[in-house]
PDB file of N, CA, C and O in Angstrom, chain B, residues numbered from 101:
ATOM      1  N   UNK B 101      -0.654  17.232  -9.345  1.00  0.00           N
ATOM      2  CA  UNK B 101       0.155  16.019  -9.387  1.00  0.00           C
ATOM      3  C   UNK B 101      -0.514  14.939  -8.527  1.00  0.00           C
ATOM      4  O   UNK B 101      -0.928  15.266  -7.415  1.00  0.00           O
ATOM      5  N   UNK B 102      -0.665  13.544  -9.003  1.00  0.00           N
ATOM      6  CA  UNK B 102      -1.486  12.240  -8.420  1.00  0.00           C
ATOM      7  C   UNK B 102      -0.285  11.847  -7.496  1.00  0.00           C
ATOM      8  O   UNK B 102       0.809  11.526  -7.961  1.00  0.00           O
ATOM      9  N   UNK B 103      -0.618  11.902  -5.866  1.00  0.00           N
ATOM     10  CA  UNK B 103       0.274  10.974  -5.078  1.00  0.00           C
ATOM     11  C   UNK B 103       0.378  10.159  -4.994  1.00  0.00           C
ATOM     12  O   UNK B 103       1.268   9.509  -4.445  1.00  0.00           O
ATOM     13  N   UNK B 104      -1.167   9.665  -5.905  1.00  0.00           N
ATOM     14  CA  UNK B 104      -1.575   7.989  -5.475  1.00  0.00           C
ATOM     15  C   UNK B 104      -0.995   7.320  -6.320  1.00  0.00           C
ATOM     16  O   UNK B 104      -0.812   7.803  -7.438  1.00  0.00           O
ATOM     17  N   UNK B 105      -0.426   5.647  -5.908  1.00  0.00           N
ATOM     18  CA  UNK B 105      -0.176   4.830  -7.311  1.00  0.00           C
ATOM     19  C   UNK B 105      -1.275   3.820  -6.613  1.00  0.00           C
ATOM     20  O   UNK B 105      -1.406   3.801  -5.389  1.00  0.00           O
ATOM     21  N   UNK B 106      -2.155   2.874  -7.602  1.00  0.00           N
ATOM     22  CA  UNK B 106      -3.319   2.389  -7.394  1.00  0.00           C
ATOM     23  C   UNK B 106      -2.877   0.895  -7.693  1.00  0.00           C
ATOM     24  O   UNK B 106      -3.094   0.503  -8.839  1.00  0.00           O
ATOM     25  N   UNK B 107      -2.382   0.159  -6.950  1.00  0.00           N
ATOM     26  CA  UNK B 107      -2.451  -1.091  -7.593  1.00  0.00           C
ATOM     27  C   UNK B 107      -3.415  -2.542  -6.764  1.00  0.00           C
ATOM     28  O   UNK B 107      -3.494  -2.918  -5.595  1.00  0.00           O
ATOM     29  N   UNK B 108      -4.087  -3.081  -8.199  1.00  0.00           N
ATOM     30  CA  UNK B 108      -4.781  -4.289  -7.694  1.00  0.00           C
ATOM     31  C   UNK B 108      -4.358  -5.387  -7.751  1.00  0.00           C
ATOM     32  O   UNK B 108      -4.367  -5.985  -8.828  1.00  0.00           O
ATOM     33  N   UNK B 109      -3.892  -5.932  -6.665  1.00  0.00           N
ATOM     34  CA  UNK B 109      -3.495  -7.598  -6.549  1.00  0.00           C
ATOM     35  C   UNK B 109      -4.850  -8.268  -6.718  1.00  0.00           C
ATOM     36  O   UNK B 109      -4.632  -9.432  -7.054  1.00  0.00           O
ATOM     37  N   UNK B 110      -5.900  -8.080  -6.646  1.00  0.00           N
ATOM     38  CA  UNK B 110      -7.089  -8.589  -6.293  1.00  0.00           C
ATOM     39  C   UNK B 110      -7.196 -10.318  -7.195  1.00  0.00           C
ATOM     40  O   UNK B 110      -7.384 -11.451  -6.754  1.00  0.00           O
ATOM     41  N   UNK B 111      -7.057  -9.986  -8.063  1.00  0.00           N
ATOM     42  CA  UNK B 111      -7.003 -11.036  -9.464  1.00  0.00           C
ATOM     43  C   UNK B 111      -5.806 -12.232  -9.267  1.00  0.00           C
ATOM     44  O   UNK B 111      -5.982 -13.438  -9.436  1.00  0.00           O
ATOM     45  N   UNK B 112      -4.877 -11.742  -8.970  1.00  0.00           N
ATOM     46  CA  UNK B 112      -3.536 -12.701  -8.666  1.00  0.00           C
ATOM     47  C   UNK B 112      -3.201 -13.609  -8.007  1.00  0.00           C
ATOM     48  O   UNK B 112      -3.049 -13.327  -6.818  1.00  0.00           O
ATOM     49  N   UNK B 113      -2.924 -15.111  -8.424  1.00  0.00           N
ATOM     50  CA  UNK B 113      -2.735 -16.283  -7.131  1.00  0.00           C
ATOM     51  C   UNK B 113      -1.183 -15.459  -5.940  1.00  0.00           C
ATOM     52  O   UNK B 113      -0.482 -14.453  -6.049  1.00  0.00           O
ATOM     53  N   UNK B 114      -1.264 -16.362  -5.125  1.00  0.00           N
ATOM     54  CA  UNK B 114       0.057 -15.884  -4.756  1.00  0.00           C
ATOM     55  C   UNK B 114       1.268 -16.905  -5.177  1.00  0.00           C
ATOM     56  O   UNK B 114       1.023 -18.057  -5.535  1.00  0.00           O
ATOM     57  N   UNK B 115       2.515 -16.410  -5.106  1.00  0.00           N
ATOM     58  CA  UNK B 115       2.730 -15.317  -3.995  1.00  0.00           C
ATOM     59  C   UNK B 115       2.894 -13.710  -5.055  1.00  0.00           C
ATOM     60  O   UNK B 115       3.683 -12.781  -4.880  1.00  0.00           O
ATOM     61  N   UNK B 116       1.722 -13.891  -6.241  1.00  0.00           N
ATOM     62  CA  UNK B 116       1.951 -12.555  -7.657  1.00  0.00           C
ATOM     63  C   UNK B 116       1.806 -11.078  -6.367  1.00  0.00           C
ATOM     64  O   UNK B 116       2.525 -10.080  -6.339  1.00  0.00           O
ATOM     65  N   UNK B 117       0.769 -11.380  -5.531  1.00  0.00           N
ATOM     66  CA  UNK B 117       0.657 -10.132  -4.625  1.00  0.00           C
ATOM     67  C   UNK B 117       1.443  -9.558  -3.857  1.00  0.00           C
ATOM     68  O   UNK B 117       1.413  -8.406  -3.424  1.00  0.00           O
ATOM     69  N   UNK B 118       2.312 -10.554  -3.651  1.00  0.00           N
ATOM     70  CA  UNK B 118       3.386  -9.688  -3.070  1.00  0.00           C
ATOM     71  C   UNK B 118       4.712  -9.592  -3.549  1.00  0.00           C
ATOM     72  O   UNK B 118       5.706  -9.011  -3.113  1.00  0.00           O
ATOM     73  N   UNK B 119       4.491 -10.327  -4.592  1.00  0.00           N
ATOM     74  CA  UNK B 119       5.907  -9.915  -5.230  1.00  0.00           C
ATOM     75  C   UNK B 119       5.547  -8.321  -6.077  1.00  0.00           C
ATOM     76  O   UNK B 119       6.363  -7.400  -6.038  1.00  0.00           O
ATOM     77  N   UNK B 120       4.470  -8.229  -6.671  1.00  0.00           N
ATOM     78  CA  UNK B 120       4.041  -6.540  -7.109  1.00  0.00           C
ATOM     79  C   UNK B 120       3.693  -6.118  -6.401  1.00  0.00           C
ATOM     80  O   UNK B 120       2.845  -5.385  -6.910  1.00  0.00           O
ATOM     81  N   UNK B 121       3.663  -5.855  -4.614  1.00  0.00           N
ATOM     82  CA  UNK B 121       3.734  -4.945  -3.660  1.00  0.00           C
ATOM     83  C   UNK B 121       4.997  -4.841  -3.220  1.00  0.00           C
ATOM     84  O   UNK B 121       5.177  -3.817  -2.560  1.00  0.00           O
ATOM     85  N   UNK B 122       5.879  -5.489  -3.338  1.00  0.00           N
ATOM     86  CA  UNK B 122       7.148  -5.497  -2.937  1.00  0.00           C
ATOM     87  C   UNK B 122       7.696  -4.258  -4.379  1.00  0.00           C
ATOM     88  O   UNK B 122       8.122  -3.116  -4.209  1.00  0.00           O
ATOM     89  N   UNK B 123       7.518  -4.884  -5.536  1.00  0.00           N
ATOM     90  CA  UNK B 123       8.039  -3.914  -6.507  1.00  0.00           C
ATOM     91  C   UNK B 123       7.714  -2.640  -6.485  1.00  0.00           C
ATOM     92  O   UNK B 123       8.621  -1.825  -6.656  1.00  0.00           O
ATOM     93  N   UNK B 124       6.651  -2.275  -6.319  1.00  0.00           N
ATOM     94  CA  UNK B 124       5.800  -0.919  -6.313  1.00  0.00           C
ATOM     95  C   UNK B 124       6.431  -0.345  -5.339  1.00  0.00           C
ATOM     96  O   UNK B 124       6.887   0.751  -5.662  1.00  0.00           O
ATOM     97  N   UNK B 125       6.653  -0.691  -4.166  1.00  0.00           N
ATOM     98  CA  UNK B 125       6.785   0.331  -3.176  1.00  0.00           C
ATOM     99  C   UNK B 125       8.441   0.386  -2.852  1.00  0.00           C
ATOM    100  O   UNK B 125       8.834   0.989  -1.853  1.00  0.00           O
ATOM    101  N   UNK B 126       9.254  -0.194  -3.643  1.00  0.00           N
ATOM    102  CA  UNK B 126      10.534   0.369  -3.960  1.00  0.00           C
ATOM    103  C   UNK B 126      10.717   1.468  -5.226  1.00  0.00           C
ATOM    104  O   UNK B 126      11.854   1.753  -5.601  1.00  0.00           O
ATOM    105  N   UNK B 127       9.706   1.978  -5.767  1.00  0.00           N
ATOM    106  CA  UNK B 127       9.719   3.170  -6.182  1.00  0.00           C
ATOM    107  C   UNK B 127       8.897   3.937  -5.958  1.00  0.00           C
ATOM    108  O   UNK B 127       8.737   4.847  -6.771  1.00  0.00           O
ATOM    109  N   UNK B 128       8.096   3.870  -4.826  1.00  0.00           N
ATOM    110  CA  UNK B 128       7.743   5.184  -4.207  1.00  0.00           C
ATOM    111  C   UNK B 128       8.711   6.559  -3.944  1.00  0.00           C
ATOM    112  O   UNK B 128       9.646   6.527  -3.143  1.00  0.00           O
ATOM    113  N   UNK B 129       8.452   7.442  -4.517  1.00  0.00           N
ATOM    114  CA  UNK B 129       9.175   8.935  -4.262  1.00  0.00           C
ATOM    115  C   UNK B 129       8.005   9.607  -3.080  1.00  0.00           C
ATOM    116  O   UNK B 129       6.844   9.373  -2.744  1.00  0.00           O
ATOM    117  N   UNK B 130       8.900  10.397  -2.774  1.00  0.00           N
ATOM    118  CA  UNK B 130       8.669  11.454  -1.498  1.00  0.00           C
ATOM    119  C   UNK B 130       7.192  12.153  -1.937  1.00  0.00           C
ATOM    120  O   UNK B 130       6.809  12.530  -3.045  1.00  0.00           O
ATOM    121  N   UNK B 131       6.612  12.172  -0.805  1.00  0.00           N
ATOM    122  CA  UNK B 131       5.233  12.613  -1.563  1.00  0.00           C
ATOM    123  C   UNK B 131       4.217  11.558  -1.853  1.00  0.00           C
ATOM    124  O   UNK B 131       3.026  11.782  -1.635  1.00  0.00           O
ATOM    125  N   UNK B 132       4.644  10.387  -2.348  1.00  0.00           N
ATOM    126  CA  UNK B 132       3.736   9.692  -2.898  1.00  0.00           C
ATOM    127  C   UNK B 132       3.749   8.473  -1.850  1.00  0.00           C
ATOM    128  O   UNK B 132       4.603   8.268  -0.988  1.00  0.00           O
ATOM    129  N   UNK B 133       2.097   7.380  -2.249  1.00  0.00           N
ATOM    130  CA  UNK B 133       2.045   6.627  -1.849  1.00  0.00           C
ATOM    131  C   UNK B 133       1.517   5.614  -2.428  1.00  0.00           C
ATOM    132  O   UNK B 133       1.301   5.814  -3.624  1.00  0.00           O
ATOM    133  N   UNK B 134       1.018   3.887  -1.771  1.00  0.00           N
ATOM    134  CA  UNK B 134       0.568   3.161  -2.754  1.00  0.00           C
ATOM    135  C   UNK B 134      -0.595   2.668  -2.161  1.00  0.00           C
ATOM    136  O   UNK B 134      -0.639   2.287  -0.991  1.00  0.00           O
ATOM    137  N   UNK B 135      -1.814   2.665  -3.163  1.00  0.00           N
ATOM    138  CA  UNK B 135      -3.197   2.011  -2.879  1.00  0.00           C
ATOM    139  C   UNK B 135      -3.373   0.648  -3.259  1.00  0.00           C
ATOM    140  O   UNK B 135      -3.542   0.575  -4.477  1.00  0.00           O
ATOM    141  N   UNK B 136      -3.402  -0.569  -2.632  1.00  0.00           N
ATOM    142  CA  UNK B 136      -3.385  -1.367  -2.898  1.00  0.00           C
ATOM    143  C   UNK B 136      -4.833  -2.254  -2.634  1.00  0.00           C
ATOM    144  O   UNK B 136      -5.352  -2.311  -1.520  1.00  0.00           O
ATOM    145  N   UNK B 137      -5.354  -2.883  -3.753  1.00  0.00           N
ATOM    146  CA  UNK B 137      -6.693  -3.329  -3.344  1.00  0.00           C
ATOM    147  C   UNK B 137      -6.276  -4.796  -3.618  1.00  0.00           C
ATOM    148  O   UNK B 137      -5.492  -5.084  -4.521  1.00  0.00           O
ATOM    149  N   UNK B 138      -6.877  -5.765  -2.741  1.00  0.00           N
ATOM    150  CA  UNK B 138      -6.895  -6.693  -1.896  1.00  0.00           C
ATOM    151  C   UNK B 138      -7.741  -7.417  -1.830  1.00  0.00           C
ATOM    152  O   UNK B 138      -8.651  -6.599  -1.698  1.00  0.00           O
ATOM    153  N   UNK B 139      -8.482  -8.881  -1.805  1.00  0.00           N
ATOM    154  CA  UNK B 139      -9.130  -9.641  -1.564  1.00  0.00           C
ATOM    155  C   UNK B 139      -8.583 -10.507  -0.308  1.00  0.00           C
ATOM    156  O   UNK B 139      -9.386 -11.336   0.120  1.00  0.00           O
ATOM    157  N   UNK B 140      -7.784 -10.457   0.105  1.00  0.00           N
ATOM    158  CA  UNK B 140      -7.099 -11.080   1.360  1.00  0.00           C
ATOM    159  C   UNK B 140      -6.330  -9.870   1.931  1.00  0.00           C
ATOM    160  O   UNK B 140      -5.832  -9.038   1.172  1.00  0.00           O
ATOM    161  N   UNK B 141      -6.231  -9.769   3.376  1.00  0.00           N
ATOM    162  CA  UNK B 141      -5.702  -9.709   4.055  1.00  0.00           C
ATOM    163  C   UNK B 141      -4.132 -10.356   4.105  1.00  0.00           C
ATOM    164  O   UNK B 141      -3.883 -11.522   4.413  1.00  0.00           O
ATOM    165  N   UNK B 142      -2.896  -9.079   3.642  1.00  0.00           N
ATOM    166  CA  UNK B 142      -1.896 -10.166   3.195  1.00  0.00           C
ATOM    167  C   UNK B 142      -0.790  -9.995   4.816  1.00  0.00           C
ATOM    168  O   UNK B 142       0.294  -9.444   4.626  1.00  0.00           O
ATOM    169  N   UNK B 143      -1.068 -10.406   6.108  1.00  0.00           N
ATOM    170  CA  UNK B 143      -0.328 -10.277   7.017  1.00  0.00           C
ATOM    171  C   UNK B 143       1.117 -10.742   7.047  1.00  0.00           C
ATOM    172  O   UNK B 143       1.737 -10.331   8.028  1.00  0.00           O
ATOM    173  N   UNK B 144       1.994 -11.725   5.956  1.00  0.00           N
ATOM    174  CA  UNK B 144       3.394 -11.679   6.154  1.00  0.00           C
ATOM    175  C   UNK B 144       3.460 -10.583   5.639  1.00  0.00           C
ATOM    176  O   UNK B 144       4.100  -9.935   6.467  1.00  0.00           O
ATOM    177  N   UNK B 145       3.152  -9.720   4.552  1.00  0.00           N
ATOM    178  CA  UNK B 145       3.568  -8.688   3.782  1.00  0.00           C
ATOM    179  C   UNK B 145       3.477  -7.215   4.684  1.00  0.00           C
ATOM    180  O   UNK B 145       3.859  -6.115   4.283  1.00  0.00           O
ATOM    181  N   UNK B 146       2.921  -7.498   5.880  1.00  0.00           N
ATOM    182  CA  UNK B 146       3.095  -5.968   7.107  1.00  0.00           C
ATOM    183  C   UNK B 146       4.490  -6.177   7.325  1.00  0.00           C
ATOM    184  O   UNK B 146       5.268  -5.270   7.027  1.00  0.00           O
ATOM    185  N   UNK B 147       5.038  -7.570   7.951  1.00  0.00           N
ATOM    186  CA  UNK B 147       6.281  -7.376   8.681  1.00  0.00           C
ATOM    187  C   UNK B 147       7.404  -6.697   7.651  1.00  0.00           C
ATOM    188  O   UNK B 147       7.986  -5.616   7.745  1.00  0.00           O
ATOM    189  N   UNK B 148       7.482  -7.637   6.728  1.00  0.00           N
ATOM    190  CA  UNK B 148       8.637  -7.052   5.395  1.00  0.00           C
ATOM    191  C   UNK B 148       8.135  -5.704   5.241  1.00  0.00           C
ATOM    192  O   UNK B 148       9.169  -5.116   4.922  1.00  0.00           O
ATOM    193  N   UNK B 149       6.796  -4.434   5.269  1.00  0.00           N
ATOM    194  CA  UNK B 149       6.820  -3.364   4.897  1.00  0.00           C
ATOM    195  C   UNK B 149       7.577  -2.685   5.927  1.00  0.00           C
ATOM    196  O   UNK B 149       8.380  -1.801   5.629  1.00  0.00           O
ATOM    197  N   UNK B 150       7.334  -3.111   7.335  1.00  0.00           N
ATOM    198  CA  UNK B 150       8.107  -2.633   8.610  1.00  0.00           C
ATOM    199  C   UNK B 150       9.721  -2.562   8.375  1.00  0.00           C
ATOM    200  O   UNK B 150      10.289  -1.498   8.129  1.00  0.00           O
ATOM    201  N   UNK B 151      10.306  -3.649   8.465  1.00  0.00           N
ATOM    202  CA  UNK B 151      11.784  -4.174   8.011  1.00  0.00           C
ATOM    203  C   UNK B 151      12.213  -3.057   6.887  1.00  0.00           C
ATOM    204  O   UNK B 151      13.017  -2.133   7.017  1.00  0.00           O
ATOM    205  N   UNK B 152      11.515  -3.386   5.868  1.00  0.00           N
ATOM    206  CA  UNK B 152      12.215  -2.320   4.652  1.00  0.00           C
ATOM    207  C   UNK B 152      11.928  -0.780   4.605  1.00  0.00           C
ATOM    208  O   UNK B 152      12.397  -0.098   3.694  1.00  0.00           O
ATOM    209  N   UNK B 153      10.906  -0.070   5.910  1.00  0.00           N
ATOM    210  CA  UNK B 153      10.838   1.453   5.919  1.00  0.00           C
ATOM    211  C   UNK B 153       9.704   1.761   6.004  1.00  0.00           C
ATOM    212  O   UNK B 153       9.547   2.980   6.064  1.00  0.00           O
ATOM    213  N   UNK B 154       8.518   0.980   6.047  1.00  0.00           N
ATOM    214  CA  UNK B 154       7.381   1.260   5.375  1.00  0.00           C
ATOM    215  C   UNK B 154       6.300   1.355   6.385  1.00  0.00           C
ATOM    216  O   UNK B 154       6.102   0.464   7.211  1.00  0.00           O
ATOM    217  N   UNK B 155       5.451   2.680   6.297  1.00  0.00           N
ATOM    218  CA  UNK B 155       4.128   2.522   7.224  1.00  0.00           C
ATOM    219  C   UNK B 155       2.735   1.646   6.528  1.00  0.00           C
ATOM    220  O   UNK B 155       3.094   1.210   5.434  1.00  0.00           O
ATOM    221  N   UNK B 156       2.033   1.461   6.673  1.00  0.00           N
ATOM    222  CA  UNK B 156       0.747   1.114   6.244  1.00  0.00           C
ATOM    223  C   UNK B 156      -0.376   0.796   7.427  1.00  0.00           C
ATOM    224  O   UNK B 156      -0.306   0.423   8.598  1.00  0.00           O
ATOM    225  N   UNK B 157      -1.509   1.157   6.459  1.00  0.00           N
ATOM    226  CA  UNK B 157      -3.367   1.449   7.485  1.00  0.00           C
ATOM    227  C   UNK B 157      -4.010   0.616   6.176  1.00  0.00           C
ATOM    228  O   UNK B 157      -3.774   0.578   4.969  1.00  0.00           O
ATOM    229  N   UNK B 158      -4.950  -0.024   7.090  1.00  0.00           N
ATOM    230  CA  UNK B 158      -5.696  -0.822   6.106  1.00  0.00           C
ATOM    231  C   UNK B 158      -7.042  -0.511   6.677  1.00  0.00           C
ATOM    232  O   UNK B 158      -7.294  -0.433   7.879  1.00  0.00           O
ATOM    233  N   UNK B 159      -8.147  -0.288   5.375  1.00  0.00           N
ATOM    234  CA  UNK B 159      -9.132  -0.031   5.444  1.00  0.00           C
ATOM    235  C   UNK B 159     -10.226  -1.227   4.578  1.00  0.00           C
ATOM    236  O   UNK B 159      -9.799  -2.059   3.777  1.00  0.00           O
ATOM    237  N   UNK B 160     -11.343  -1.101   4.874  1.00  0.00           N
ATOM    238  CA  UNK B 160     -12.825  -2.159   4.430  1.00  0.00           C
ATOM    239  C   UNK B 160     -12.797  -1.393   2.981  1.00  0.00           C
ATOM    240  O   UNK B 160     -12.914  -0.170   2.901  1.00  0.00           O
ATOM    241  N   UNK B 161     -12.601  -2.397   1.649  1.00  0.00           N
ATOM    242  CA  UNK B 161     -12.388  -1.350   0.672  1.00  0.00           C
ATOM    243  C   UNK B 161     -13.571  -1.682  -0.262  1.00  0.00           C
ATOM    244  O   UNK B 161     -14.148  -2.765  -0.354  1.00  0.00           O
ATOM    245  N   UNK B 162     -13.819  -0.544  -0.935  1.00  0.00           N
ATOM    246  CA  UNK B 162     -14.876  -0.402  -1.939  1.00  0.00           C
ATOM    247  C   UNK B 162     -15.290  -1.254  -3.346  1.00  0.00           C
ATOM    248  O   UNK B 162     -16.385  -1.638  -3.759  1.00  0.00           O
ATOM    249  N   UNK B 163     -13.668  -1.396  -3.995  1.00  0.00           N
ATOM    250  CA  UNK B 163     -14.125  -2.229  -4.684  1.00  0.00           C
ATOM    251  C   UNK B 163     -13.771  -4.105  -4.740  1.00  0.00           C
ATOM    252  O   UNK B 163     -14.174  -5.043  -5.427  1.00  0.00           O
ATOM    253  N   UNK B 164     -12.723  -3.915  -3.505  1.00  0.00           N
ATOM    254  CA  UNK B 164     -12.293  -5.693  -3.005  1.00  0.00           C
ATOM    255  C   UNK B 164     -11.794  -5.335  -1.465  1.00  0.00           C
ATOM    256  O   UNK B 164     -11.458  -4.234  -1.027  1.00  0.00           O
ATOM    257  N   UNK B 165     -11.842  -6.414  -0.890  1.00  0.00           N
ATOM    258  CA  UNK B 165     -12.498  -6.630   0.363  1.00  0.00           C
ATOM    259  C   UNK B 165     -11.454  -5.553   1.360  1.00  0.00           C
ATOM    260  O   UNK B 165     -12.004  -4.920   2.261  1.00  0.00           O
ATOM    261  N   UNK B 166     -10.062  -5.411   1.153  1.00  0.00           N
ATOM    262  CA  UNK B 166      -9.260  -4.803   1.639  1.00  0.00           C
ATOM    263  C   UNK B 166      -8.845  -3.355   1.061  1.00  0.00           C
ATOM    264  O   UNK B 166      -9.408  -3.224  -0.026  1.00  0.00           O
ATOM    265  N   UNK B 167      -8.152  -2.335   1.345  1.00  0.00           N
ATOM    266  CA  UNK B 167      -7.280  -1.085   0.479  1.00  0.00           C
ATOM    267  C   UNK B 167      -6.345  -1.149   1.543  1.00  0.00           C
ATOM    268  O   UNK B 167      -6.625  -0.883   2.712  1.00  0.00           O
ATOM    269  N   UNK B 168      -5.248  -1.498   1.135  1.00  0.00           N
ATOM    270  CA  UNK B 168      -3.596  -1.086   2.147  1.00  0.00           C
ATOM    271  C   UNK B 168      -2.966  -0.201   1.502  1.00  0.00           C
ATOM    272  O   UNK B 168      -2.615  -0.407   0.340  1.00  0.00           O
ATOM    273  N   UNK B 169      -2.638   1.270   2.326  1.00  0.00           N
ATOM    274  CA  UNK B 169      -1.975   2.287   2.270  1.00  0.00           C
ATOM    275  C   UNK B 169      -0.834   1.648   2.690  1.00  0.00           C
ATOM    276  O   UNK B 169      -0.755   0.781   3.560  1.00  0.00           O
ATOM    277  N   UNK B 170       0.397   2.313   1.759  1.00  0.00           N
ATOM    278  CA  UNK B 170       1.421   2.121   2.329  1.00  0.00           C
ATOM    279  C   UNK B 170       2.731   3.553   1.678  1.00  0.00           C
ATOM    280  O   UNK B 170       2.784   3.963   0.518  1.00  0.00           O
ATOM    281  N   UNK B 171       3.337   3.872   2.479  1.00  0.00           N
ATOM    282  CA  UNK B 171       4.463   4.890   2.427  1.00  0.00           C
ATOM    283  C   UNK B 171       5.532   4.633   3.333  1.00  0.00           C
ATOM    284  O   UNK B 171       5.672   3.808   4.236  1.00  0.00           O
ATOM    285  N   UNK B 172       6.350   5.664   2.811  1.00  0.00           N
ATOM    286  CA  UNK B 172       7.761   5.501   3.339  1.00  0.00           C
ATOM    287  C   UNK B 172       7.674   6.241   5.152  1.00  0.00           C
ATOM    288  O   UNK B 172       7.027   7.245   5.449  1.00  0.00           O
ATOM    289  N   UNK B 173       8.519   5.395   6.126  1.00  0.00           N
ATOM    290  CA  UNK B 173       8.159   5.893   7.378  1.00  0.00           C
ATOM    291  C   UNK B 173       8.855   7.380   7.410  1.00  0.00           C
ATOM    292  O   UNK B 173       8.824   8.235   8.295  1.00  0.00           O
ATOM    293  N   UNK B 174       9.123   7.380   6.869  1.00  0.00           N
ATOM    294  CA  UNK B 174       9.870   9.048   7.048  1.00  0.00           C
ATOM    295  C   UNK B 174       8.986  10.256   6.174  1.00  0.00           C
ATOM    296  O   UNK B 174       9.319  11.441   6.188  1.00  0.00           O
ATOM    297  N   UNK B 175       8.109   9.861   5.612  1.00  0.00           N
ATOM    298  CA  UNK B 175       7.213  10.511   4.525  1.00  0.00           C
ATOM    299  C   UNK B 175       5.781  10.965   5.088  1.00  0.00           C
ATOM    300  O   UNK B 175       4.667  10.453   5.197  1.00  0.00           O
ATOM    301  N   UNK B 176       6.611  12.639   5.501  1.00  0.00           N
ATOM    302  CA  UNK B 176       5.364  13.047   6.389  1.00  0.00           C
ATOM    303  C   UNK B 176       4.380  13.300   5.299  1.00  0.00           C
ATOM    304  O   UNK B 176       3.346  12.669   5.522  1.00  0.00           O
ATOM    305  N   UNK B 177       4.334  13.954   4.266  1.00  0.00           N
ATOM    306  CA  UNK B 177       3.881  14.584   3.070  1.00  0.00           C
ATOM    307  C   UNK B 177       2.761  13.156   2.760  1.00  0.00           C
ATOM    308  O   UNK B 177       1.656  13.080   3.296  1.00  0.00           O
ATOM    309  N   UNK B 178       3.052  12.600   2.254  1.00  0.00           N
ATOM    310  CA  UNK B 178       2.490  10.857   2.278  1.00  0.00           C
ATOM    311  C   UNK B 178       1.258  10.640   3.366  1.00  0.00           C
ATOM    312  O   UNK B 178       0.042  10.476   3.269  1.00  0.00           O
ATOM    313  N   UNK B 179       2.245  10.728   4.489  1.00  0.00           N
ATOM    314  CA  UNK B 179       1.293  10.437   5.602  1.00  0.00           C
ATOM    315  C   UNK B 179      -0.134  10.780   5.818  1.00  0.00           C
ATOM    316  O   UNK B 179      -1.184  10.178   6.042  1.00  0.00           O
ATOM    317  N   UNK B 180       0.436  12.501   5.590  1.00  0.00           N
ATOM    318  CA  UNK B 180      -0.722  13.346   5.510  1.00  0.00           C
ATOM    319  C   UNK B 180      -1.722  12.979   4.547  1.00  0.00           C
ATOM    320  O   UNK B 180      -2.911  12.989   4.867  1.00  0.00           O
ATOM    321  N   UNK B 181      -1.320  12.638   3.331  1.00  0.00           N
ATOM    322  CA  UNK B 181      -2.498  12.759   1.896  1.00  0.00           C
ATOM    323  C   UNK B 181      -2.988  11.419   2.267  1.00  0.00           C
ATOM    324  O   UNK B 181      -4.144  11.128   1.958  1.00  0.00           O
ATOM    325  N   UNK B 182      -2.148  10.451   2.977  1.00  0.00           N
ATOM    326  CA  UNK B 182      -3.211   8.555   3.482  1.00  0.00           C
ATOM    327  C   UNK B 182      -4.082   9.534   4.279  1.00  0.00           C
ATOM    328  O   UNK B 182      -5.220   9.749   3.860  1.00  0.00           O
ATOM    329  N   UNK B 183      -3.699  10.077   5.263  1.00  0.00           N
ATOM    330  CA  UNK B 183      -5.061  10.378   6.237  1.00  0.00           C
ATOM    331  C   UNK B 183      -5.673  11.096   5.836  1.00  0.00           C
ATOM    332  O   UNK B 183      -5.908  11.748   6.853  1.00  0.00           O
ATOM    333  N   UNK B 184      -6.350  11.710   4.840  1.00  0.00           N
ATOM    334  CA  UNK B 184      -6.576  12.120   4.069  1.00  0.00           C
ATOM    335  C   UNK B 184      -8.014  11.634   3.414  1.00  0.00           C
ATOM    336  O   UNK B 184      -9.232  11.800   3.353  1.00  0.00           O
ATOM    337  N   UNK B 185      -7.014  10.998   3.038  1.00  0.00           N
ATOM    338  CA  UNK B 185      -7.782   9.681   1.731  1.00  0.00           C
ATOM    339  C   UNK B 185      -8.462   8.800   2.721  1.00  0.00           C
ATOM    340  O   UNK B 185      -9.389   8.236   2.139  1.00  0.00           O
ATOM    341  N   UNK B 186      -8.398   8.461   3.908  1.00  0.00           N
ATOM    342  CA  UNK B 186      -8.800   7.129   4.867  1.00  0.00           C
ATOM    343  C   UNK B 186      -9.950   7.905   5.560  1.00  0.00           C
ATOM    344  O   UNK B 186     -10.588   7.274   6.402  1.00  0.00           O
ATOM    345  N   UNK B 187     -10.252   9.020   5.349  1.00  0.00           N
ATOM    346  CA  UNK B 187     -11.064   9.770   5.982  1.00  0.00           C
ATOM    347  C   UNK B 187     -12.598   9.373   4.627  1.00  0.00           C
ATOM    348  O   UNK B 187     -13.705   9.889   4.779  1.00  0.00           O
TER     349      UNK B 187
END
């Protein structure tokens, strides 16, 4: 089973990036998490992941300039497979 859901804002003016990071990660289930690739650095979009439950680690990404992990703060299972993957 894929934990990952993979989504690219990369292409999108704003505010398209965070309105489909906002959507995505209200259906994250237990277990799973979301890969998000990035050409900006989207810093209002940390505080609202904080506020609504949400951890995230951002890494130098492979195929656009950013990858933001993000899961539910209570989602050890999650946690584990980001550190994981960030390795």
């Amino acid at each position: 089973m894929e934990q990952e859901r993979v989504l690219n804002v990369s292409e999108l003016d704003p505010p398209g990036p965070m309105e489909k990071i906002l959507e995505a990660v209200e259906i994250l289930t237990p277990g799973h998490y979301l890969r998000i690739l990035h050409n900006r650095e989207p810093f209002p979009l940390y505080t609202l992941l904080d506020e609504y439950g949400y951890k995230h680690c951002i890494r130098e990404g492979k195929q656009t300039l950013f990858e933001i992990f993000v899961w539910r703060k209570d989602d050890n299972i999650a946690k584990k497979v980001v550190d994981l993957a960030m390795k």
